[in-house]
N, C-alpha and C positions, 0 to 999 in steps of 0.2 A: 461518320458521326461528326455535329459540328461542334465546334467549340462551347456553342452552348451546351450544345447537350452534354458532351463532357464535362461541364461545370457543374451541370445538375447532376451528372451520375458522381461525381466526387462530392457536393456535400449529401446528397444523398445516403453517402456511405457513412459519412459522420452522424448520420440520422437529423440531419437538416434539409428542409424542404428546395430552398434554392433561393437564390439571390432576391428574386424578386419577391418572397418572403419575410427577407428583415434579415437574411445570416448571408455572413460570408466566410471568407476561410482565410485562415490566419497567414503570411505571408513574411519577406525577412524583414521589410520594415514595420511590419505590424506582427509580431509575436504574441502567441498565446499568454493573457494576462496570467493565467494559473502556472503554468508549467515551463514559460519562457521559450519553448519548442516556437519552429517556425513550419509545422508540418500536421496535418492529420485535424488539427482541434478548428473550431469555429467561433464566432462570435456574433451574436445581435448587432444589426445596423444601429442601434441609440449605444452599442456599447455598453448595456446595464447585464447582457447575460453572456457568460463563455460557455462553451461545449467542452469541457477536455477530455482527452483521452487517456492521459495520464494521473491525473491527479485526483482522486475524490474525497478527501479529507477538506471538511467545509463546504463538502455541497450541499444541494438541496433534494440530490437523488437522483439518480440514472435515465440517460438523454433514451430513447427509443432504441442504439445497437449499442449502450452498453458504456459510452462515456459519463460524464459526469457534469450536471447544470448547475454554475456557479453562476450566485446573484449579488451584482456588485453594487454598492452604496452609490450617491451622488458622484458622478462624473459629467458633471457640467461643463466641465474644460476639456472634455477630451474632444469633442466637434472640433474645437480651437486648435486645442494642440496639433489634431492632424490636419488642419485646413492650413495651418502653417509650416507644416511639415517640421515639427520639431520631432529629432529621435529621441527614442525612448531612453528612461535611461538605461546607463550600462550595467548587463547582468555580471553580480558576483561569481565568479567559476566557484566549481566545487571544489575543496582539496581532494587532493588524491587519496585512493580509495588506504593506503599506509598508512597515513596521515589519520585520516576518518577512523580506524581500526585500532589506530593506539589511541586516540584521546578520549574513544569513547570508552573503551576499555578501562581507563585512568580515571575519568569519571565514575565509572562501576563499582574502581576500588574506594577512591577517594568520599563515593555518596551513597555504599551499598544498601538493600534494601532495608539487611536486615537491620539499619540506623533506629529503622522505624519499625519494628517486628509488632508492636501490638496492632499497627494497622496495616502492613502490609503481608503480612506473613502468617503471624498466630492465631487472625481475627474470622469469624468466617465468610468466604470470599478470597480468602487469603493463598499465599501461595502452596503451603504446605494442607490447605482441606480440598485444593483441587489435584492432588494426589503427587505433587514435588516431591525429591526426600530433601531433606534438611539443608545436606552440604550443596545442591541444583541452588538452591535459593542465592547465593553465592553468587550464580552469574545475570542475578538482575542489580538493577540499580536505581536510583530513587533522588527528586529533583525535589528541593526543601519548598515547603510550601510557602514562602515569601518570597516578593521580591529582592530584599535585601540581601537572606542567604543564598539566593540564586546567582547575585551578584558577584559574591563574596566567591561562590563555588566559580563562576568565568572567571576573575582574577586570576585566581591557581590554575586553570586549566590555561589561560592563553600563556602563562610564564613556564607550564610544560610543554605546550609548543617552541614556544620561545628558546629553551634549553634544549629540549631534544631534535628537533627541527629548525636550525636557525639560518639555513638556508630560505629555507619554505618565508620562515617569518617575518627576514628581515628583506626579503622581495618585495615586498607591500609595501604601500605607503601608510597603512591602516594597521591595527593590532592583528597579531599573528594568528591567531583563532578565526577570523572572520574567513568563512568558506566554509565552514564548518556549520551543516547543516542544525539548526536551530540557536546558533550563537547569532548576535550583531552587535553595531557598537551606534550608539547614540549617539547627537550632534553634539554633545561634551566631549565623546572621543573614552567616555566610560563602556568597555567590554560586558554586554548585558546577555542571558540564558535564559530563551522561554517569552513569556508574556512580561511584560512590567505591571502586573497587578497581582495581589496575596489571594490562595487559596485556603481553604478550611483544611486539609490537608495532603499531604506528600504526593506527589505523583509518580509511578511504577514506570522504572522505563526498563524495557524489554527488547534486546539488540535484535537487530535482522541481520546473520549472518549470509556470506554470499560461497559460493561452491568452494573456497578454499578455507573457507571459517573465518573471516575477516568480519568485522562488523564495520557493514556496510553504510547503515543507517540503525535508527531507532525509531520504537514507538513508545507513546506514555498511554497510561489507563488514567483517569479519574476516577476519584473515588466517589462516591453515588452525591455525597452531598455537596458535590463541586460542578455537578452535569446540570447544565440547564437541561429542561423541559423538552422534548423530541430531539436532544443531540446526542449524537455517540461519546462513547463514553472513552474509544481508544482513536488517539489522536498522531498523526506522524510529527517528530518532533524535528520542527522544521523552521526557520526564520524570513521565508522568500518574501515574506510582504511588510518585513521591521528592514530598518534603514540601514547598509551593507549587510543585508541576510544574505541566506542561501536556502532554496529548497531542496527538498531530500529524496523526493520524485517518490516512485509507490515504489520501491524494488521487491523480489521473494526474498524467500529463507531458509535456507538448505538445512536440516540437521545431521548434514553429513556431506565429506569430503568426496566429490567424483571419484577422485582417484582411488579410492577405496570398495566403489560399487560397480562392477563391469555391466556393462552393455547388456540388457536384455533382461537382466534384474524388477524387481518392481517396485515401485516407490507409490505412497500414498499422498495426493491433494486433497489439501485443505486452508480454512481461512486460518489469517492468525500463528506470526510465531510460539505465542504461548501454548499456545494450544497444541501446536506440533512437538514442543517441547515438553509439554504434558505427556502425550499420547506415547512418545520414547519412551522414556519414565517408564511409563507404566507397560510398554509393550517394548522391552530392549531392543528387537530383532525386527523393529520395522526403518523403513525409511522415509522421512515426510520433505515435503517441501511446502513452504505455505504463503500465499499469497495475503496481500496485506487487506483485501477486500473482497466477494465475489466478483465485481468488476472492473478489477486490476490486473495490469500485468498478466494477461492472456497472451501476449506473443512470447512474452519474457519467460510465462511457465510451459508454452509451446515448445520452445526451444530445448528448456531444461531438460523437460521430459524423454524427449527427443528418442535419446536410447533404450527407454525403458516402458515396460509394459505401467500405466497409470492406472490406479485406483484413486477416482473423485471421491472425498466425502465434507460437501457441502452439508452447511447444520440442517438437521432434519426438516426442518420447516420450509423448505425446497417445495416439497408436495402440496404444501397449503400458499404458498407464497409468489406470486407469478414473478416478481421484479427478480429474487433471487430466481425460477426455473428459468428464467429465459438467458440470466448469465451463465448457466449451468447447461444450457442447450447450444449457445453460442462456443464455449468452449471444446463442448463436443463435437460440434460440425467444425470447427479448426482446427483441431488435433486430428480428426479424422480423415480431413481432407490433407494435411501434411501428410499424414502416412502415408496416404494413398499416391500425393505426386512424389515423395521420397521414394516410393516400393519399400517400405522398411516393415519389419513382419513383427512388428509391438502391438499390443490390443486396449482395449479402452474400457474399465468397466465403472460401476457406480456400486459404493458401499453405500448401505442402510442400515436402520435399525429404532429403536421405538424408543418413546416415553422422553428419552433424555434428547437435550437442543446439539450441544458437540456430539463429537468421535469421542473423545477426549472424556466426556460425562458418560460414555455409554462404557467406556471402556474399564474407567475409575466405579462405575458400578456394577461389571462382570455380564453387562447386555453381551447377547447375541449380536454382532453383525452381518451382516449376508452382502453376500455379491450377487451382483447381477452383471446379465450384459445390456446394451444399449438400449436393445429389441425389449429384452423384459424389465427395465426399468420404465421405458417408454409406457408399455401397455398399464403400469399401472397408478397412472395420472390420469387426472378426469378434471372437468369444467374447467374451467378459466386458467389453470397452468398447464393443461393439455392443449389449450388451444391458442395458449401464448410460445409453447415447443414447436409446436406446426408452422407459426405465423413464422416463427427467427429461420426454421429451418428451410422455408421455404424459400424467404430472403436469400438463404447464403446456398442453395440450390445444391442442399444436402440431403440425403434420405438413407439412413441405415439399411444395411445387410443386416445379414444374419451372425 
């Protein structure tokens, strides 16, 4: 094969046509603009679109295998800057995942939700009518819906790094907080959290814990009257593109210690910490892990799964929905094909069930769920998400047994 063609067959894989198309692929001195990676993701020749693989918070919706089409504002300079070979600038590391786990945690106590219980908690929508018990509400947390008390809340938080961490802190030549995914500090050198602009009200934020229960990262929900028009409503709470931010990258979220579930066990996917947290709740004896998006973190939750027989339950709207069947088909032909070159004797099924959009709603209302295997959830998709399952499957040169 010649090198062209190898070029074409890697972005290809990206779901990019090929160079002499408009895309190329990201590189060390050209980094993915979303994700800061120098591997996997792509980008438009005018530099106005990325492909990422990682990141989908702010897209504009899933590239053809499953990344993410982010559309960037004016970059007029950017021809310039690389005809001059200026490097980019330098990315913020993250802190350590230690680090990350006590201050968001510190945050939880210091900004909990229930600050704001008529709207985050008692109201409906809330935490407690999507079947939480009282004392669960506890481990969410909640960012004031101004800018100024958001400010006021980074202050406290970089002077508990500061105190508790002042190794960490006093490394930097910057305030101690900064690394810290959704913090940055402004050319005043004032330590700022979130957006610099007021919302109508509080934002929910919802920890992503990682296999040892660390919170690894966050996400926030908006409340309906703060979502612009076709944007989601849960957002990762992130600062990669505010001045010394950091992004938070898409991680899962285990609601449960490894060490605690042996090999061979079953664990339930789904989207959504909350929702995974919900579904405990209300089903003690299950084990969820939950991805932050349907096309997210497919290698990450490949991995996780690894030991364990998986139960998929993407929101039911899979069956009507092609953009979600086809991440739900890709996922499938990569967990299945991992089994297969591991020899590992775990199986793969898809839960269902009617009327309600979660697990989580079906479950909080005593629905039926049913399992199926591959073969009989396959058979019963038709038109256009049947025939976007065939197309992915084809691609990744999978076809189910029995």
């Amino acid at each position: 094969m010649s090198s062209g063609d190898r070029e074409a067959c890697r972005l290809s894989s990206l779901g990019l046509a090929s160079v002499s198309n408009g895309f190329y692929r990201v590189t060390r001195n050209r980094p993915c603009r979303i994700c800061g990676k120098t591997d996997w993701c792509g980008y438009s020749k005018d530099e106005h679109t990325s492909i990422c693989m990682r990141v989908s918070d702010g897209s504009k919706g899933p590239s053809r295998n499953g990344g993410s089409i982010h559309v960037h504002g004016n970059l007029a300079g950017a021809d310039r800057a690389r005809s001059n070979k200026t490097p980019p600038p330098p990315l913020i590391e993250i802190a350590p995942v230690e680090i990350r786990n006590a201050v968001y945690r510190e945050l939880i106590r210091a900004s909990p939700a229930r600050r704001y219980c008529s709207q985050l908690i008692d109201c409906p929508g809330g935490l407690l009518s999507r079947g939480l018990l009282g004392p669960e509400t506890d481990n969410y947390g909640a960012l004031p819906p101004t800018d100024r008390e958001r400010t006021s809340l980074a202050r406290s938080l970089n002077k508990f790094v500061t105190d508790r961490f002042p190794e960490y802190a006093l490394r930097k030549s910057h305030a101690g907080v900064v690394g810290m995914p959704g913090f940055w500090q402004d050319s005043a050198g004032i330590v700022r959290l979130w957006k610099s602009r007021d919302y109508k009200e509080p934002l929910l934020v919802v920890p992503y814990k990682d296999v040892q229960g660390r919170i690894q990262a966050c996400q926030l929900r908006l409340q309906k009257s703060d979502i612009p028009e076709s944007e989601k409503k849960y957002r990762w709470l992130s600062s990669r593109i505010e001045p010394r931010g950091t992004g938070s990258g898409t991680p899962i979220h285990f609601t449960f210690k490894a060490a605690t579930l042996p090999p061979g066990r079953t664990v339930i996917v789904t989207e959504g910490a909350l929702k995974a947290e919900t579904l405990v709740s209300l089903r003690p004896e299950v084990h969820v892990i939950a991805t932050g998006g349907v096309s997210c973190s497919h290698v990450e939750l490949i991995k996780a799964t690894r030991p364990y027989n998986a139960l998929i339950a993407f929101d039911a709207d899979h069956k009507t929905n092609p953009a979600v069947c086809h991440q739900l088909a890709r996922l499938i032909a990569a967990r299945e094909q991992d089994i297969a070159v591991r020899r590992v004797s775990t199986n793969t099924r898809i839960l269902s069930w009617e009327t309600h959009k979660g697990i989580d709603e079906a479950a909080f209302a005593k629905m039926p769920i049913e399992m199926s295997t591959i073969l009989q959830w396959y058979s019963t998709l038709e038109g256009k998400t049947l025939a976007e399952v065939q197309r992915v499957w084809d691609e990744a040169n999978y076809y189910p047994g029995d």
